[in-house]
PDB file as gemmi writes it, atoms N, CA and C in Angstrom:
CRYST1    1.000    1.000    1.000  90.00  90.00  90.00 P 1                      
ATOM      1  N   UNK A   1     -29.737  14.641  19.056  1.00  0.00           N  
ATOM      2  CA  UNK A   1     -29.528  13.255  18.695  1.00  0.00           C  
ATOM      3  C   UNK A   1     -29.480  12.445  19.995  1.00  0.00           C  
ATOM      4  N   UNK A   2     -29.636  11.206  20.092  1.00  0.00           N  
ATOM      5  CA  UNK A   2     -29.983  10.768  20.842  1.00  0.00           C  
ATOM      6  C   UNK A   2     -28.623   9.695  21.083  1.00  0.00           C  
ATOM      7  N   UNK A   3     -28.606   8.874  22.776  1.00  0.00           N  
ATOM      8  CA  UNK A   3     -27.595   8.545  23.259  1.00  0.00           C  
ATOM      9  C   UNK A   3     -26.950   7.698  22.259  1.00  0.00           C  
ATOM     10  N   UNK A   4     -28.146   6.773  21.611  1.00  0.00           N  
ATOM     11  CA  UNK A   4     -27.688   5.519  20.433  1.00  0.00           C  
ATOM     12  C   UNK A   4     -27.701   6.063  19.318  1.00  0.00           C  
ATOM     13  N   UNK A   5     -28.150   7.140  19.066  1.00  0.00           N  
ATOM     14  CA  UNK A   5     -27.438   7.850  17.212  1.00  0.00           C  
ATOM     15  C   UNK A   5     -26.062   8.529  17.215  1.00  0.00           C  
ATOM     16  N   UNK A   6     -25.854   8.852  18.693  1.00  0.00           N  
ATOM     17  CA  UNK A   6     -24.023   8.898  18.768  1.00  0.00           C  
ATOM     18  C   UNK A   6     -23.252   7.680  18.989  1.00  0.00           C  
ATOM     19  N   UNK A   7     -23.562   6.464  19.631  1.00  0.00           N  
ATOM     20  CA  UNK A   7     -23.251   5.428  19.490  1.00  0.00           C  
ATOM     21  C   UNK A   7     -23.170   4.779  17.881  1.00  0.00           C  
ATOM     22  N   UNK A   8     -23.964   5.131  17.248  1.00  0.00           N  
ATOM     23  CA  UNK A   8     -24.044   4.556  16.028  1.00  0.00           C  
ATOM     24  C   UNK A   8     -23.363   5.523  15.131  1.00  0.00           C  
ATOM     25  N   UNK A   9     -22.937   6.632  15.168  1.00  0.00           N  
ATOM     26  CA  UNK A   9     -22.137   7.460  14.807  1.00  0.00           C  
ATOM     27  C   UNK A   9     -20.400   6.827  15.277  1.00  0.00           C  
ATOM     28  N   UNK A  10     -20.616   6.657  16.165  1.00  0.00           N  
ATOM     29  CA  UNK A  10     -18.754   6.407  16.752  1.00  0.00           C  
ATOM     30  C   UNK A  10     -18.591   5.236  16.259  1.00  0.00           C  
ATOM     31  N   UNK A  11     -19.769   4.232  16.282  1.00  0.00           N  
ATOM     32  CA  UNK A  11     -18.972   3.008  15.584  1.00  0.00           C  
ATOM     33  C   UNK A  11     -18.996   2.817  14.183  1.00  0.00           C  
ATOM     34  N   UNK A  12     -20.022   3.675  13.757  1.00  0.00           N  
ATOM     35  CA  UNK A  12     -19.520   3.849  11.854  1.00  0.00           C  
ATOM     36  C   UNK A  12     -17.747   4.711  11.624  1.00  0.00           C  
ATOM     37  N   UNK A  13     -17.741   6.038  12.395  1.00  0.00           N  
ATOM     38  CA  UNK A  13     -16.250   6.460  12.724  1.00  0.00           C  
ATOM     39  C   UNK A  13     -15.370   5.193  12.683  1.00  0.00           C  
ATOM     40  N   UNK A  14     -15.322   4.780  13.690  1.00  0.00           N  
ATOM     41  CA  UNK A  14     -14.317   3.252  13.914  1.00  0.00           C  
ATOM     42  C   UNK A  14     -14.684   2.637  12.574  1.00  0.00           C  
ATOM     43  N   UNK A  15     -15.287   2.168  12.349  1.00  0.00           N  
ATOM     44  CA  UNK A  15     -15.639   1.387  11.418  1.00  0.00           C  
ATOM     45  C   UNK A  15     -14.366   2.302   9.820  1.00  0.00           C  
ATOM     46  N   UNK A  16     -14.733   3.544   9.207  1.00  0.00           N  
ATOM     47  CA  UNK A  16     -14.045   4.709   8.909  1.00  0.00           C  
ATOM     48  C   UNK A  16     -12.794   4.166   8.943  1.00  0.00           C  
ATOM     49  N   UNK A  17     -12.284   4.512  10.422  1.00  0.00           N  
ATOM     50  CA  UNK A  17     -10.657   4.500  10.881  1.00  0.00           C  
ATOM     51  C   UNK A  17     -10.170   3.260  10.192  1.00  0.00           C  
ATOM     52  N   UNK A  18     -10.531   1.733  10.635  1.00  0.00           N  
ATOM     53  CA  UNK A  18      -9.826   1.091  10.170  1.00  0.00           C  
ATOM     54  C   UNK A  18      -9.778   0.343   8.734  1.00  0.00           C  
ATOM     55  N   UNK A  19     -10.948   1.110   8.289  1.00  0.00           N  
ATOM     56  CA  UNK A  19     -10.841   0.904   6.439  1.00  0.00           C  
ATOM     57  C   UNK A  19      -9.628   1.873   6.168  1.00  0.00           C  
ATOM     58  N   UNK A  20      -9.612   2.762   6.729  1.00  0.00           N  
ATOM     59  CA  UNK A  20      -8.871   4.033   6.005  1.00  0.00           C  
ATOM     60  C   UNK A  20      -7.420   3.357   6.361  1.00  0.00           C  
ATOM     61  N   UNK A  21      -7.416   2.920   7.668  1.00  0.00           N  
ATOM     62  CA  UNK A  21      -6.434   2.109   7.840  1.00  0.00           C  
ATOM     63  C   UNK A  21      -5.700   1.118   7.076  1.00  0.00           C  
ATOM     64  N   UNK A  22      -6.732  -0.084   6.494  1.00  0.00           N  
ATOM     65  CA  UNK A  22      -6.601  -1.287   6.055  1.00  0.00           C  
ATOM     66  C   UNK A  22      -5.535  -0.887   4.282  1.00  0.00           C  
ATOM     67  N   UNK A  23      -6.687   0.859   3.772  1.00  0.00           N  
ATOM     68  CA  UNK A  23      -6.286   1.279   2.727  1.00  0.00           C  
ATOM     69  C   UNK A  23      -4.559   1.051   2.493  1.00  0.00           C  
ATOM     70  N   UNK A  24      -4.505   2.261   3.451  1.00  0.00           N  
ATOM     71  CA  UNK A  24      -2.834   2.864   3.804  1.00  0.00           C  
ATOM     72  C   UNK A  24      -2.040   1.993   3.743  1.00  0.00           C  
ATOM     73  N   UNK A  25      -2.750   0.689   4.385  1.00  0.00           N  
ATOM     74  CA  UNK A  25      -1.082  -0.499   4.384  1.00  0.00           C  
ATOM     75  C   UNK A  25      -1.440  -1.388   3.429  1.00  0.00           C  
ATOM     76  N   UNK A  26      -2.650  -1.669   2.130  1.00  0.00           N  
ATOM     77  CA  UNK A  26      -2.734  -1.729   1.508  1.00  0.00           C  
ATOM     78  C   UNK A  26      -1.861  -0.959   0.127  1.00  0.00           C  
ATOM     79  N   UNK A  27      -2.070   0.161   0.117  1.00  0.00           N  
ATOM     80  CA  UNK A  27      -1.307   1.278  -0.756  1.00  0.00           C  
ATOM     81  C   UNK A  27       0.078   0.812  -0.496  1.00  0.00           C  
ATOM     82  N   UNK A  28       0.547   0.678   0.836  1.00  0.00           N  
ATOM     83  CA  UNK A  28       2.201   0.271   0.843  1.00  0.00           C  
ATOM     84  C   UNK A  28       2.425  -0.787   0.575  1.00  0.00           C  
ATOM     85  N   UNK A  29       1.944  -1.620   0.683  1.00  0.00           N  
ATOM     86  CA  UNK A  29       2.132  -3.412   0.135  1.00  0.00           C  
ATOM     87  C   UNK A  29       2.202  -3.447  -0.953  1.00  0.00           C  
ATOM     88  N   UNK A  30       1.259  -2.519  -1.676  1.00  0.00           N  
ATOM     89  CA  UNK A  30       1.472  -2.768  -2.894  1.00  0.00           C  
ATOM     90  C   UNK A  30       2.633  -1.867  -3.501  1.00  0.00           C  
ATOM     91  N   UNK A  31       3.129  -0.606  -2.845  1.00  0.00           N  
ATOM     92  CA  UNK A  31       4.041   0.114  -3.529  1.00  0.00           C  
ATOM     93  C   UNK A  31       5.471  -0.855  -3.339  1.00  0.00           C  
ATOM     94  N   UNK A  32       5.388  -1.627  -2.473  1.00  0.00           N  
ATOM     95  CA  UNK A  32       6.604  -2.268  -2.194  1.00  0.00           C  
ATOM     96  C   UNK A  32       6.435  -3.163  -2.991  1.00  0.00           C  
ATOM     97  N   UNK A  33       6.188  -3.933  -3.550  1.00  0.00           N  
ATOM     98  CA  UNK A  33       5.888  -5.011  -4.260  1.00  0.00           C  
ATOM     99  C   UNK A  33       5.894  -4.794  -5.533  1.00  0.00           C  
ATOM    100  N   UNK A  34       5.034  -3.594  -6.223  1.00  0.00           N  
ATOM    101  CA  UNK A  34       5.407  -2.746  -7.527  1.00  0.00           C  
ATOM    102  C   UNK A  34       7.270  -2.611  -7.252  1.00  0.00           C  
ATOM    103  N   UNK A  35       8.153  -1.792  -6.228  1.00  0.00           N  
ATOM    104  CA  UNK A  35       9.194  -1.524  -6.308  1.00  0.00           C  
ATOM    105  C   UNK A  35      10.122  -2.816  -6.845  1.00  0.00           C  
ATOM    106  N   UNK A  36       9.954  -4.279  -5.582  1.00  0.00           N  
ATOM    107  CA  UNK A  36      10.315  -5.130  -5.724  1.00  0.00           C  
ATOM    108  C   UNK A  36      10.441  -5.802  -7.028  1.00  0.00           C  
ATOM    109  N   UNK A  37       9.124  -6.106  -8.077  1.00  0.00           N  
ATOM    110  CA  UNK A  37       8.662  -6.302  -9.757  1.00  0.00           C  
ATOM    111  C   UNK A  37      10.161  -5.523 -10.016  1.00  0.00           C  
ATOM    112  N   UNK A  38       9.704  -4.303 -10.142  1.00  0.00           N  
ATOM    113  CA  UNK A  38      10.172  -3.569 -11.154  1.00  0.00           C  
ATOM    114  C   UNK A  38      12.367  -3.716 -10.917  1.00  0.00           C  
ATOM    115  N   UNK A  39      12.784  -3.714  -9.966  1.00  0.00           N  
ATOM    116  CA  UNK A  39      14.006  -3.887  -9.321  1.00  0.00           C  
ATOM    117  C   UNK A  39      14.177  -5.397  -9.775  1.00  0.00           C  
ATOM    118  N   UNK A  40      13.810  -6.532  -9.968  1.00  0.00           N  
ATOM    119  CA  UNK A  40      13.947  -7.501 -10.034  1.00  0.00           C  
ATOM    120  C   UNK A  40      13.856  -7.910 -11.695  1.00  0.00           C  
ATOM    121  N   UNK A  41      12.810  -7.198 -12.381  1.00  0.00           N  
ATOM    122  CA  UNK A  41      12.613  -7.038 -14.117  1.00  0.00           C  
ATOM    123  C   UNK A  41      13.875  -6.571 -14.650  1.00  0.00           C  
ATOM    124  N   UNK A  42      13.820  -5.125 -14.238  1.00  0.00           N  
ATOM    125  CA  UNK A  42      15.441  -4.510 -14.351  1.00  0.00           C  
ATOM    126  C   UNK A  42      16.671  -4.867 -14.125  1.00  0.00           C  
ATOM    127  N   UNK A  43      17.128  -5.000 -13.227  1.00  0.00           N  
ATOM    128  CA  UNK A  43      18.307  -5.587 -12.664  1.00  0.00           C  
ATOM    129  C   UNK A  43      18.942  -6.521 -13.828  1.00  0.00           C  
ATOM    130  N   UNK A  44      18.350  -7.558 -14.314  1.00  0.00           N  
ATOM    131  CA  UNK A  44      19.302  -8.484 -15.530  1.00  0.00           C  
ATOM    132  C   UNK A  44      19.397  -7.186 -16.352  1.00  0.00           C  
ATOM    133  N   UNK A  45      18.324  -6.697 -16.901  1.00  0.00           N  
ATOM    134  CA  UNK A  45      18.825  -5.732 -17.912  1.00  0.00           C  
ATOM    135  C   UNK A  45      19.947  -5.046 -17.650  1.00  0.00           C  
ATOM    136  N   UNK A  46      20.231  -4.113 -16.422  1.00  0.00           N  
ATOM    137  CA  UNK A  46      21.415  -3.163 -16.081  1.00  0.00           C  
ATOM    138  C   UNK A  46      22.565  -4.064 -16.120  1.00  0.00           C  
ATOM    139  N   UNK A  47      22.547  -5.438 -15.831  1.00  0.00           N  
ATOM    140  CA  UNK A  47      24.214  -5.961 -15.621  1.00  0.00           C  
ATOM    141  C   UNK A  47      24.262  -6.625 -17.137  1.00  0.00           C  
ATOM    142  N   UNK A  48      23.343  -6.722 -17.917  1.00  0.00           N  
ATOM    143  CA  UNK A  48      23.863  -6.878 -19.409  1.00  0.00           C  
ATOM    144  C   UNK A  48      24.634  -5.940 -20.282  1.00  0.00           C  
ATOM    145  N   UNK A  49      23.976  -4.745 -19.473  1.00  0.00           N  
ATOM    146  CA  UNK A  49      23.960  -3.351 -20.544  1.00  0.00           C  
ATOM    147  C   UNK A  49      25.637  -3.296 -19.703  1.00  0.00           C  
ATOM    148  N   UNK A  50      26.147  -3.436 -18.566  1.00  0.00           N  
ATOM    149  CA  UNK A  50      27.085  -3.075 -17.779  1.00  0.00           C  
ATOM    150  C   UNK A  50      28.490  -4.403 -18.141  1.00  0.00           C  
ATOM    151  N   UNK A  51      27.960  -5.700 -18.532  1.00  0.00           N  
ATOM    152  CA  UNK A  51      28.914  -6.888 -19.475  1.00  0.00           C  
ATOM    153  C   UNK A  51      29.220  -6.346 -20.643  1.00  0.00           C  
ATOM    154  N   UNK A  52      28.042  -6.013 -21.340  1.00  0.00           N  
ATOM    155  CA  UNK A  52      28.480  -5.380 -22.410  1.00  0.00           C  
ATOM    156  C   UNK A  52      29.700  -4.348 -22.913  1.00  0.00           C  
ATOM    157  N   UNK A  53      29.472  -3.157 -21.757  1.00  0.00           N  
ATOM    158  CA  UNK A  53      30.467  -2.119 -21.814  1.00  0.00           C  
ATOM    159  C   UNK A  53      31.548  -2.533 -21.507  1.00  0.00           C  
ATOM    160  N   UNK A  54      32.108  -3.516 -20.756  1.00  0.00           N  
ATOM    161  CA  UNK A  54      33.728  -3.996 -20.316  1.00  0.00           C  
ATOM    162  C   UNK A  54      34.219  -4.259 -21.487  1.00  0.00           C  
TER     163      UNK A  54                                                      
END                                                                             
């Protein structure tokens, strides 16, 4: 292979890295944000169910 089909190899790689990248903190933004929803939906429910019982 030649000097520019490894050049064009490393920058598709890079190219690779920071999608795979972009994914990962994608995936966490959203798991935090699913957590956040769901903690924030819930929460009235638990201190009703918790008024209730006193």
């Amino acid at each position: 292979m030649s000097a520019m089909g490894y050049s064009k190899v490393n920058d598709l790689m890079a190219l690779c890295d920071a999608l795979e990248g972009s994914l990962a903190a994608a995936t966490t933004a959203r798991s935090r944000l699913l957590e956040a929803t769901l903690h924030e939906t819930l929460q009235p429910t638990e201190m009703l169910v918790l008024q209730a019982a006193e």
